[in-house]
C-alpha positions, 0 to 999 in steps of 0.5 A: 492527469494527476500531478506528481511529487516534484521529489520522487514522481509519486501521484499526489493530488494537487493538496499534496504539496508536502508529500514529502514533509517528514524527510523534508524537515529532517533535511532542514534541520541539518541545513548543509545539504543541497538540493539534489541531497535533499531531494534523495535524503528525503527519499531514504528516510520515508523508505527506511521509516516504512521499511522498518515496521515488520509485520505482526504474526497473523493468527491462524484462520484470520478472516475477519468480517469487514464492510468496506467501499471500492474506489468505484463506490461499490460495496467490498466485503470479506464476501469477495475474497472468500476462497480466492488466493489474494494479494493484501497491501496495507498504504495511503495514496499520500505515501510518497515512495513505498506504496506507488513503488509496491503497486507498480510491483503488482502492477508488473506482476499481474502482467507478468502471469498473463491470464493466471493474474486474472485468478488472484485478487490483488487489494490495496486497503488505505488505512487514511480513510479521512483524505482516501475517499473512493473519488480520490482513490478511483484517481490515483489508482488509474495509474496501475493495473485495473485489476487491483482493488483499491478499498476503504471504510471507517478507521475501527473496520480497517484497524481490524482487517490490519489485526487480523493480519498482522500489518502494523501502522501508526499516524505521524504528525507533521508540519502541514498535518500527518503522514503514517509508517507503515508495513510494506509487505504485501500478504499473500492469502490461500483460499481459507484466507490464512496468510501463507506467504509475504512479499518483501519490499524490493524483492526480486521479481522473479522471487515474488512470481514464484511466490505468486505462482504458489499462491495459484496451486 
């Protein structure tokens, strides 16, 4: 079983000691809080930090061809979702709060439309394609909904498919290496692939099924 940070129970590999790194030295700093403070303080800052990287306006019409690998270490293409309604979640396995939260969320979702969840095409694209490789995320994505695809490829592929889309990201140094900030919406794509609605971080359940349920129509 994979192990889980010791902050926020996110599933990390066991290299992942520091998941919490970026919350955790700005805690330090301040060096007045204690353990149980530190260990939400960390939790609020990496939410406020991913949180607040809106989405970039996608252009219309923006499919965009792309050559990507699968956790199971299959071939995903732009082929795969080409007149599918699909759910877009830009994140990193090594995130500690947001993105684990937001696949559970699609998890539960995809349970919650029964057989209708079988017709849309949920893909989780790692933008850490350096520590994400399909081994690694073949492991983390054992914890949710099997129907979601987890992909990754090469930065200059991945750069482009966050493009055309309109998510935004950027690498953040820390102690023991590097984190990201990043968009935390989920992109809900009609069959023409155009981005036809946004599922907010902490929307309501019943707000993203009605979103999702468009989506099918």
């Amino acid at each position: 079983m994979m192990p889980r940070c010791a902050h926020c129970r996110a599933p990390r590999s066991r290299a992942n000691a520091s998941c919490c790194e970026v919350g955790a030295e700005q805690c330090r700093a301040l060096g007045v809080l204690p353990g149980w403070a530190v260990a939400c303080a960390r939790r609020f800052v990496l939410v406020v930090l991913l949180a607040a990287i809106p989405a970039a306006p996608a252009a219309a019409g923006s499919r965009v061809a792309f050559n990507l690998l699968t956790q199971h270490g299959t071939a995903f293409t732009e082929r795969d979702i080409a007149g599918l309604p699909t759910a877009l979640f830009f994140g990193f396995t090594f995130c500690p709060d947001i993105c684990p939260s937001t696949l559970m969320e699609l998890t539960t979702d995809l349970k919650a439309l029964g057989a209708d969840g079988d017709r849309i095409r949920v893909v989780f694209v790692s933008i850490d394609p350096e520590r994400d490789t399909p081994a690694h995320l073949k492991e983390y994505m054992s914890s949710f909904d099997q129907r979601i695809v987890a992909v990754s490829g090469s930065a200059e592929s991945i750069a482009a498919i966050a493009r055309a889309y309109g998510a935004r990201y950027r690498k953040v140094p820390t102690r023991s290496g590097y984190t990201f900030d990043h968009t935390s919406a989920v992109f809900l794509l009609d069959r023409n692939g155009d981005v036809s609605a946004i599922l907010d971080a902490a929307e309501p359940q019943d707000q993203r099924l009605a979103k999702l349920k468009e989506l099918l129509r």
